[in-house]
Every structure is written in C-alpha cells, then in structure tokens.
C-alpha positions as CSV (number, residue, x, y, z in Angstrom):
1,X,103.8,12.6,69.3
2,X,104.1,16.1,70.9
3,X,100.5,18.0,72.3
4,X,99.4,20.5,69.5
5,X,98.3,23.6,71.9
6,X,95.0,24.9,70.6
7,X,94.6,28.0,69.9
8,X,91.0,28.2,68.9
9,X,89.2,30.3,68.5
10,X,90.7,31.9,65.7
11,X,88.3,34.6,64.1
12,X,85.2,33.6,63.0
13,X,87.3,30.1,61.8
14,X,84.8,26.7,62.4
15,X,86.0,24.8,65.4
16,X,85.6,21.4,63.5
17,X,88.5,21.9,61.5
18,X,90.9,21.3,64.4
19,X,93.3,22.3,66.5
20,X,96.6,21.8,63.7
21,X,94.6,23.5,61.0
22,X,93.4,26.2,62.9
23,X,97.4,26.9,64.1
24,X,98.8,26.3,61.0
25,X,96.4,28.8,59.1
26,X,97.0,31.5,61.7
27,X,100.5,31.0,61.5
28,X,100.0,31.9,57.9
29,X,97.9,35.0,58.6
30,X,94.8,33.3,57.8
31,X,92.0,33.9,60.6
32,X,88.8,34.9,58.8
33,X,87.0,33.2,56.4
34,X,86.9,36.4,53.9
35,X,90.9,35.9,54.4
36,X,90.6,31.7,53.5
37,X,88.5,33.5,50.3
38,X,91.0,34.6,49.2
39,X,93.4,31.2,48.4
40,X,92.8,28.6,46.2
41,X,92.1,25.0,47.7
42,X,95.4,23.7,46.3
43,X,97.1,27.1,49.1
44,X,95.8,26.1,51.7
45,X,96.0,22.3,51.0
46,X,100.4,23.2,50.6
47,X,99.7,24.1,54.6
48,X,100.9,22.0,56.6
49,X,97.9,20.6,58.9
50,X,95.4,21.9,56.4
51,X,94.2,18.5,54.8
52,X,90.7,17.8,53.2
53,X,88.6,17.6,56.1
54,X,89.6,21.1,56.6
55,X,89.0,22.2,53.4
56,X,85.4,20.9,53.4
57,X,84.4,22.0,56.4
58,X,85.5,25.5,55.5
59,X,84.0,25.1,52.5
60,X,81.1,24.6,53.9
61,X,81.9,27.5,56.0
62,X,82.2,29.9,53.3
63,X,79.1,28.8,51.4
64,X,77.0,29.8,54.7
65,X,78.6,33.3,54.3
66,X,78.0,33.7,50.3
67,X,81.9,33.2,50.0
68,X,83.8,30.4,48.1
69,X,87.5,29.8,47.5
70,X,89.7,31.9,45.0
71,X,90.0,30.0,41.7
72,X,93.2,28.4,41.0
C-alpha cells in the first residue's frame, strides 16, 4: 500500500478525519467547513477517502459552528 502524504491542515478541516479524507476533499475544492455545508452527505460520501467516520466527525464539526450539511 503506497504512503498517503498528509496535507493537513486543511482550513479550519478537524484533524481526526484523516489524512485520505482531508486530501481527497481538498482535491475537490473542499477546505472549510462552510464549503463541506454546502454538500449533501451522500457528495461527499461519492469522494473517494470520505467514508462515515469522516462524515461524523465533520458533522460534529459543523454542529459546533451552527452549520449542518446541505439536504439531499
């Protein structure tokens, strides 16, 4: 398995969503969390590296800011 080179931090993006998440969402233009508020959960889940654990823990992220994730 090749080394996934972490790029964190990105923005104001949790840490403890990992190294592949944090990539994969910057890759996609995605490094704020008023940026992930503005994709559905099912969006960011069709990223690849952007599984559940990622999901909740920016979920979690959001709520903390008075942010959630777009509808669907």
């Amino acid at each position: 398995m090749a080394n996934t080179p972490d790029i964190r931090p990105v923005g104001d993006l949790p840490d403890e969503i990992g190294k592949t998440a944090a990539r994969e969402l910057s890759c996609n233009g995605i490094s704020s969390l008023e940026q992930v508020a503005t994709h559905s959960k099912k969006e960011l889940l069709s990223i690849h590296g952007v599984g559940p654990k990622a999901i909740a823990i920016l979920e979690d992220a959001l709520a903390a800011k008075g942010l959630r994730y777009r509808e669907s």
